[in-house]
C-alpha positions as CSV (number, residue, x, y, z in Angstrom):
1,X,126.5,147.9,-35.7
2,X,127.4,147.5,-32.0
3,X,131.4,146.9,-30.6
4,X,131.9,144.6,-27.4
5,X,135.5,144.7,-26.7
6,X,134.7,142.0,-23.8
7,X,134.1,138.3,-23.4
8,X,131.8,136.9,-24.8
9,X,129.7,136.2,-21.7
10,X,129.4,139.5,-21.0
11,X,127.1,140.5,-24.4
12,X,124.0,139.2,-22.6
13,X,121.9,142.7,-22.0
14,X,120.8,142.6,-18.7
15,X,117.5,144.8,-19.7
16,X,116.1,144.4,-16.4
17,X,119.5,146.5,-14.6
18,X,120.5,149.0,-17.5
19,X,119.6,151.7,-15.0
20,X,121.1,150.1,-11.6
21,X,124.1,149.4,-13.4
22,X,124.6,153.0,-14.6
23,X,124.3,154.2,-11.2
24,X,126.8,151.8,-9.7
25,X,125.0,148.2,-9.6
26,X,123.5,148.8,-6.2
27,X,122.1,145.1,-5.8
28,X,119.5,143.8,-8.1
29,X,117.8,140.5,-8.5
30,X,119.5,139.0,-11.6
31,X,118.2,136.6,-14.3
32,X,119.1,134.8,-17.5
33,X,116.2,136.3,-20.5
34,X,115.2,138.8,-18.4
35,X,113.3,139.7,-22.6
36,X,110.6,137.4,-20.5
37,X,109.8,140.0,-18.3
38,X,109.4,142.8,-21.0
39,X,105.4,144.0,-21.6
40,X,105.0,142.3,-25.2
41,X,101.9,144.2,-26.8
42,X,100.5,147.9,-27.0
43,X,97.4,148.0,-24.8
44,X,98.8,146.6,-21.9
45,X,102.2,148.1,-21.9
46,X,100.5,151.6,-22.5
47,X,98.6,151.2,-19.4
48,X,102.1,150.7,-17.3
49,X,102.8,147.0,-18.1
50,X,99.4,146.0,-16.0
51,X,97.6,142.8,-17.4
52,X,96.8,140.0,-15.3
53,X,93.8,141.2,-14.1
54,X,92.4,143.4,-17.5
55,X,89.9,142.5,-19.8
56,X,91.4,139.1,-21.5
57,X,92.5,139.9,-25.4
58,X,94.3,137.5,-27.6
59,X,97.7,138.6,-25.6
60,X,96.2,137.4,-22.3
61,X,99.2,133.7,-22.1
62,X,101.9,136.6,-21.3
63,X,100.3,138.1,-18.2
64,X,97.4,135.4,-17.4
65,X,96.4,132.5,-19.8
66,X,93.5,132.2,-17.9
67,X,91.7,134.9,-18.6
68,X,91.3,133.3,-22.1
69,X,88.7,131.0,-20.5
70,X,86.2,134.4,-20.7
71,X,87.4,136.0,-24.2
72,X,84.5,136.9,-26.3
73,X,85.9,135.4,-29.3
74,X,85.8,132.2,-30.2
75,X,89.7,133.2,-32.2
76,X,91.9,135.5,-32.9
77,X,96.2,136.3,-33.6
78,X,97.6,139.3,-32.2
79,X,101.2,140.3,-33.7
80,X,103.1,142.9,-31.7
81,X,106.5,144.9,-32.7
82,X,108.8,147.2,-30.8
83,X,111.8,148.7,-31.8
84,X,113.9,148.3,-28.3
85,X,116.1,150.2,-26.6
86,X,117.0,152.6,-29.8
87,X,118.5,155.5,-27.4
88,X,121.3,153.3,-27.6
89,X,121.3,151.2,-30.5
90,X,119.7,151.3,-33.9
91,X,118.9,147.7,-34.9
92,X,117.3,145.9,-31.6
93,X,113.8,144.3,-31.9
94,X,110.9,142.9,-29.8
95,X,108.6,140.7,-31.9
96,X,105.4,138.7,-30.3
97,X,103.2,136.9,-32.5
98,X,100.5,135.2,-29.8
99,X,96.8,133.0,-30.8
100,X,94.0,131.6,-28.9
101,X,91.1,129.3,-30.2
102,X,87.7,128.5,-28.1
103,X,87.6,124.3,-27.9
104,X,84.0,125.2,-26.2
105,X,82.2,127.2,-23.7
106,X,84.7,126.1,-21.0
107,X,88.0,125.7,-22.6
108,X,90.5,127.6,-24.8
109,X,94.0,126.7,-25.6
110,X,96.6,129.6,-26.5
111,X,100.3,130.3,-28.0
112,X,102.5,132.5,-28.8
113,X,106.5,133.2,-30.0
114,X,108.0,136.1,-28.5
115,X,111.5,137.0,-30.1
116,X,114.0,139.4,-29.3
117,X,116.5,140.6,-31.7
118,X,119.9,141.7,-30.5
119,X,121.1,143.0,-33.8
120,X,124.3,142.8,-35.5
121,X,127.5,142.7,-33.1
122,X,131.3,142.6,-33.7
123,X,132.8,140.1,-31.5
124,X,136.2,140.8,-29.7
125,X,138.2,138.5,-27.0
126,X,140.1,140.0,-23.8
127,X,143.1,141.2,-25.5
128,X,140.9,143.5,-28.2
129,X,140.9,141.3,-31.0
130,X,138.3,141.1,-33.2
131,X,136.8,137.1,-33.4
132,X,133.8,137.6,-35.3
133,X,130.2,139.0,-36.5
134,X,127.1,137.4,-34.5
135,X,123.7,138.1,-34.4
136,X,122.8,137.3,-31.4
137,X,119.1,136.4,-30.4
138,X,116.4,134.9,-27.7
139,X,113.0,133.7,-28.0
140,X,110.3,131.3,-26.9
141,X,107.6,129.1,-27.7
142,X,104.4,128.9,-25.2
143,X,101.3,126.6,-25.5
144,X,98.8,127.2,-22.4
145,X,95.5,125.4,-21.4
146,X,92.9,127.5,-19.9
147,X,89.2,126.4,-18.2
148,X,86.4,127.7,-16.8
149,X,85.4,126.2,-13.6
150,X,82.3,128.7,-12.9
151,X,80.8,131.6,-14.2
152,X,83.5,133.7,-12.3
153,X,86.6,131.5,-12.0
154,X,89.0,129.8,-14.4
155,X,92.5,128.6,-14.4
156,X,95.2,127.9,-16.7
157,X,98.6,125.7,-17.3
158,X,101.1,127.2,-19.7
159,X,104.6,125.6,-20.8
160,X,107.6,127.1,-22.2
161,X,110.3,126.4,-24.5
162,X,113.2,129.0,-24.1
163,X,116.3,129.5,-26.1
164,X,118.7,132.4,-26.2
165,X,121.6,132.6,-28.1
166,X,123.7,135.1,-27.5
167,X,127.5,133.8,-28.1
168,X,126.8,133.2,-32.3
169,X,129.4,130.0,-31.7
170,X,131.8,132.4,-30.4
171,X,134.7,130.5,-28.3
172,X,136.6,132.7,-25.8
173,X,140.7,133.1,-25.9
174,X,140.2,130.9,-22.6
175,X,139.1,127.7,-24.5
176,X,135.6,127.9,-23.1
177,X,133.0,127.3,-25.9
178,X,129.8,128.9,-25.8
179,X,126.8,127.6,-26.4
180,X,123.1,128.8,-26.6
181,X,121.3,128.3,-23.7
182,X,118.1,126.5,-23.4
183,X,115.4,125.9,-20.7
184,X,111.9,124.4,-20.5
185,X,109.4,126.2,-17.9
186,X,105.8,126.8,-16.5
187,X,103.0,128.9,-15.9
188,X,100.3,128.9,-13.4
189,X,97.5,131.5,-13.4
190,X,93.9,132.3,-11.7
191,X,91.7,134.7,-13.0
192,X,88.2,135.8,-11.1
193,X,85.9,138.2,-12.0
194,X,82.5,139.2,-11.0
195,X,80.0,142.1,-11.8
196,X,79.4,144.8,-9.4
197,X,76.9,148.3,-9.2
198,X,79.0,151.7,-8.3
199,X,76.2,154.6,-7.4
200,X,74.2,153.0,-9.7
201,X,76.4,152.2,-12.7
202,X,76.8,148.5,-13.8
203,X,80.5,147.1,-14.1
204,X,82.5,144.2,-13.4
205,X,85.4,143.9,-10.9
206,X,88.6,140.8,-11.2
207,X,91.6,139.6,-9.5
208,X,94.3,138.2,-11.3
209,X,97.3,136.1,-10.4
210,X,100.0,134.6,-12.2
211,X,103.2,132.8,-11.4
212,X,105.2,132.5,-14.6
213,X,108.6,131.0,-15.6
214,X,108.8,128.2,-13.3
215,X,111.7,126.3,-14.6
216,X,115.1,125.0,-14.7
217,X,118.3,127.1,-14.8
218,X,120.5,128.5,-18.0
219,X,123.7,128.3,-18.9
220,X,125.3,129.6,-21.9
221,X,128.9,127.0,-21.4
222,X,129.6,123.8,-19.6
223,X,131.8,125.5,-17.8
224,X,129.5,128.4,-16.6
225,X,127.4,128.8,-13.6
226,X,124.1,128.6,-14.2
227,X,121.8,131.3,-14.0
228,X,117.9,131.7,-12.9
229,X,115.1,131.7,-14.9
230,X,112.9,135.2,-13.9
231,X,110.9,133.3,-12.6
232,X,107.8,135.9,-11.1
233,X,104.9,136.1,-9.1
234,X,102.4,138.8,-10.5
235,X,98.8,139.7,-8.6
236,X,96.4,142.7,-9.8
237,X,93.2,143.4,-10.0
238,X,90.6,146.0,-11.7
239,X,87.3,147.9,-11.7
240,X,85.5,148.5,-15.2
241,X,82.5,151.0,-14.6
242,X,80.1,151.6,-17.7
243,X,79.2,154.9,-17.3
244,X,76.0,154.9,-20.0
245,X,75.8,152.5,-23.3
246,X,78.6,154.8,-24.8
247,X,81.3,155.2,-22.2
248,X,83.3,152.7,-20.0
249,X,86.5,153.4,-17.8
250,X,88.6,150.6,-16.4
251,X,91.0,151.2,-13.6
252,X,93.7,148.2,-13.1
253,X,97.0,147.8,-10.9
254,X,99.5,144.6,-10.7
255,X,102.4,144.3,-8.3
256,X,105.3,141.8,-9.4
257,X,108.0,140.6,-7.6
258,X,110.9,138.0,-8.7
259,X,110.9,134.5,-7.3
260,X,114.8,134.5,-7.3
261,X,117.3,134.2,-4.8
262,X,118.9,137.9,-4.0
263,X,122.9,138.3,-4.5
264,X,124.6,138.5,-0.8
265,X,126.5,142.0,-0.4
266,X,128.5,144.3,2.1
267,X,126.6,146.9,4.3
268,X,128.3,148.5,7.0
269,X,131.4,146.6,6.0
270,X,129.8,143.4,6.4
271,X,128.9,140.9,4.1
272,X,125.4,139.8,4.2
273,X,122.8,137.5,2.6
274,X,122.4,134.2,1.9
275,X,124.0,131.6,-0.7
276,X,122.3,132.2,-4.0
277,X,123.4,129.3,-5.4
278,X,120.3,126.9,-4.8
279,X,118.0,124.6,-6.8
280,X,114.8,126.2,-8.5
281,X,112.2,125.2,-5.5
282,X,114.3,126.2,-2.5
283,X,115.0,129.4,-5.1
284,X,111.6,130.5,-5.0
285,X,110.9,130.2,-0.8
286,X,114.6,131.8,-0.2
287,X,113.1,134.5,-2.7
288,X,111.0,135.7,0.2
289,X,113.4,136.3,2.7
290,X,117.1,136.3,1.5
291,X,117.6,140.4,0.5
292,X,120.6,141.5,2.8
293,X,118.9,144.5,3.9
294,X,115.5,142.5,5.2
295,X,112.3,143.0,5.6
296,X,112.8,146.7,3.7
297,X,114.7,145.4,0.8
298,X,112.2,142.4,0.1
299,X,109.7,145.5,0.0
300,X,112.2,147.1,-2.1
301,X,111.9,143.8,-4.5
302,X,108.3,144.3,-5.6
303,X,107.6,146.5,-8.7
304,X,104.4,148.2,-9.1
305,X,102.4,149.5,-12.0
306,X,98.8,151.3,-12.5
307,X,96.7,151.6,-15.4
308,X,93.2,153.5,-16.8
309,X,91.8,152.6,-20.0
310,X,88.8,154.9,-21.5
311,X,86.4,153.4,-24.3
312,X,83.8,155.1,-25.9
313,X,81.1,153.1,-28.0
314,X,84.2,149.6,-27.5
315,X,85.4,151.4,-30.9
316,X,88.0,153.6,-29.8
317,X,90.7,153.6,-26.5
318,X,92.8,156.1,-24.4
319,X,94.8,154.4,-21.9
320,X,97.5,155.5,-20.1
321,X,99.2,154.5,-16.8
322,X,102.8,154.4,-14.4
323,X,105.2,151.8,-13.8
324,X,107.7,152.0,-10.6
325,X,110.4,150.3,-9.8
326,X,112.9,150.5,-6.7
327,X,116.3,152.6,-7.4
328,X,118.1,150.0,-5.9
329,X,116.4,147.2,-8.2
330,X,116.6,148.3,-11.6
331,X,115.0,151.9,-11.5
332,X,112.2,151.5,-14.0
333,X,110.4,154.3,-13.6
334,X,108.0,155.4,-16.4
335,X,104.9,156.9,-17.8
336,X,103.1,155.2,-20.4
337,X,100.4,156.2,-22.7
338,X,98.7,154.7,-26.1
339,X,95.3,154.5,-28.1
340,X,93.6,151.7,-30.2
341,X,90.9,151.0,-32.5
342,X,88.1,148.5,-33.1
343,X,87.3,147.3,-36.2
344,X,84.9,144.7,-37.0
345,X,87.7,141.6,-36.8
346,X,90.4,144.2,-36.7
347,X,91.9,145.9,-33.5
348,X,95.2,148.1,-33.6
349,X,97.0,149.2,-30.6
350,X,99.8,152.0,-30.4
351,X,102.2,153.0,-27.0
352,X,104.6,155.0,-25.9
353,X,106.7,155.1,-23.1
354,X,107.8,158.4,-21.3
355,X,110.5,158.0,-18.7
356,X,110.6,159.8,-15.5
357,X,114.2,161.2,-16.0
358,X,116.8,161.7,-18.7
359,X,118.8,159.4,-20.6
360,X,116.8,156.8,-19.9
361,X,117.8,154.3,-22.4
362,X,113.7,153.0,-22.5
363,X,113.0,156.7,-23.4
364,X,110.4,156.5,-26.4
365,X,110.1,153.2,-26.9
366,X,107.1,152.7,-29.1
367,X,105.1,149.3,-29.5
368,X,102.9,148.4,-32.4
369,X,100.1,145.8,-32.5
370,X,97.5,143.9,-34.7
371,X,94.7,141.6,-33.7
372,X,92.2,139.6,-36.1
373,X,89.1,137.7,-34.0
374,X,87.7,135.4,-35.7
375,X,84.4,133.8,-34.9
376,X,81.5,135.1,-33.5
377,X,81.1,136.1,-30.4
378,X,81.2,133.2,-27.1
């Protein structure tokens, strides 16, 4: 059970800023569901949260729905669990439950549900007195679209149905009723891949990119100013080398950066920035070129993360891989490893995240998934 003696605003877990806040809130980008953001399944979280330009596997609509245009498969559900943040609380939970199904050689359509589980919380106004128990949640609904346009190119359309309740019908002492919030948004992806000889090996090489979250602002009261969508722009791409009929080794990287307007704030005794407070489009361009520090901040802005995956006989995985974020932009900053399993119809993926410095309130986060293919293969 967790105690918020605080408005009831203020329960919304900004996941993305746990560290930045803990070291005095230097100036990150801030978002409404920031869960969005959060790697979903095993393999690509346990090769540091890379994906848009991997392999494609039935989790493919959360970092690049099209990549589903070159699955193998002709089906297959994937069902992911994670017990989150448990170095501070006991009874938080990330859930994805994603599917895909082949229409023909060119096309595939995809969805998934990804919910997030805030737990059991005790509910208190201003003043310290207790309102009310809430469970407090967030999730979404995605259908995407995917085609092949050539033997090396595809593209995809996903849309989004967001809803995150965290106020529980909770009114504040104020009069303000809450309400959940709810938003509809977008994805746009490209996916590219091609094969390639390295001193005489055969592999393939891809690029990946994926805009995601493209959508309307969230507001949890009438009353309330409305909050971004994390709305973000993510581009990778990787090598796959098979070494003989046995052994294969795929190196991949992403960068992201949020499409979100940067709070103003004081340097040098002067405040600096520009007016956050703009529709979704202009939000994105300003995105480029708003941070208060410049050209080095908007640097600062873009996370990166790096992944190797080992398979021997496509039976059994070692993957791990490093994710890096900015100090001054939320501080993620973690190893990841994990293993999986090929059986037949039936893969399983395990992960585990190892942060870079103590009391890290990601430290040992574990993910769990499950994936059945069905069909034979494309």
């Amino acid at each position: 059970m967790k105690f918020f003696k605080t408005s009831i605003f203020a329960i919304s877990i900004s996941m993305n800023v746990f560290q930045v806040m803990a070291q005095g809130g230097l100036n990150p980008v801030r978002t409404a569901v920031p869960f969005l953001t959060i790697a979903p399944d095993s393999r690509s979280s346990a090769m540091g949260d890379v994906g848009v330009a991997t392999t494609p596997d039935a989790n493919s609509l959360h970092w690049n729905p099209a990549k589903y245009a070159f699955i193998e498969s002709n089906g297959g559900v994937s069902l992911s669990y994670s017990p989150w943040l448990r170095k501070l609380v006991d009874d938080m939970n990330l859930m994805y439950l994603s599917g895909y199904w082949r229409i023909d050689k060119m096309q595939v359509i995809a969805a998934s549900l990804e919910y997030s589980d805030l737990g059991d919380i005790m509910f208190y106004d201003m003043t310290g007195q207790y309102i009310t128990n809430g469970k407090p949640n967030e999730f979404s609904i995605d259908m995407a679209y995917s085609r092949k346009f050539s033997e090396k190119i595809s593209a995809a359309l996903a849309f989004r149905y967001i809803r995150s309740d965290l106020a529980s019908g909770v009114t504040q002492t104020a009069g303000m009723k809450a309400k959940a919030g709810n938003s509809f948004a977008a994805d746009v992806a490209v996916y590219y891949n091609s094969d390639l000889q390295i001193g005489g090996k055969n592999g393939t090489w891809a690029l990946g990119l994926d805009i995601s979250n493209i959508g309307n602002k969230m507001s949890y009261s009438n009353e309330q100013e409305k909050s971004f969508l994390p709305t973000n722009l993510r581009l990778g791409g990787s090598i796959g080398i098979n070494f003989d009929e046995f052994n294969k080794i795929t190196l991949a990287a992403d960068i992201n950066k949020l499409l979100v307007p940067t709070p103003p704030s004081t340097i040098d005794g002067v405040s600096k920035g520009k007016n956050p407070d703009v529709g979704l489009v202009q939000g994105i361009f300003q995105s480029f070129y708003d941070a208060p520090g410049g050209f080095s901040e908007e640097l600062h802005e873009i996370s990166y993360g790096v992944g190797l995956e080992y398979f021997y006989k496509e039976v059994f995985a070692i993957r791990g891989g490093y994710y890096y974020e900015h100090p001054t932009k939320g501080n993620r900053k973690y190893f990841t490893m994990g293993v999986g399993i090929r059986m037949n119809v039936i893969d399983i993926d395990f992960s585990y995240l190892i942060p870079t410095y103590s009391n890290n309130p990601l430290a040992n986060t574990l993910r769990f998934t499950l994936v059945f293919n069905f069909g034979h293969k494309a």
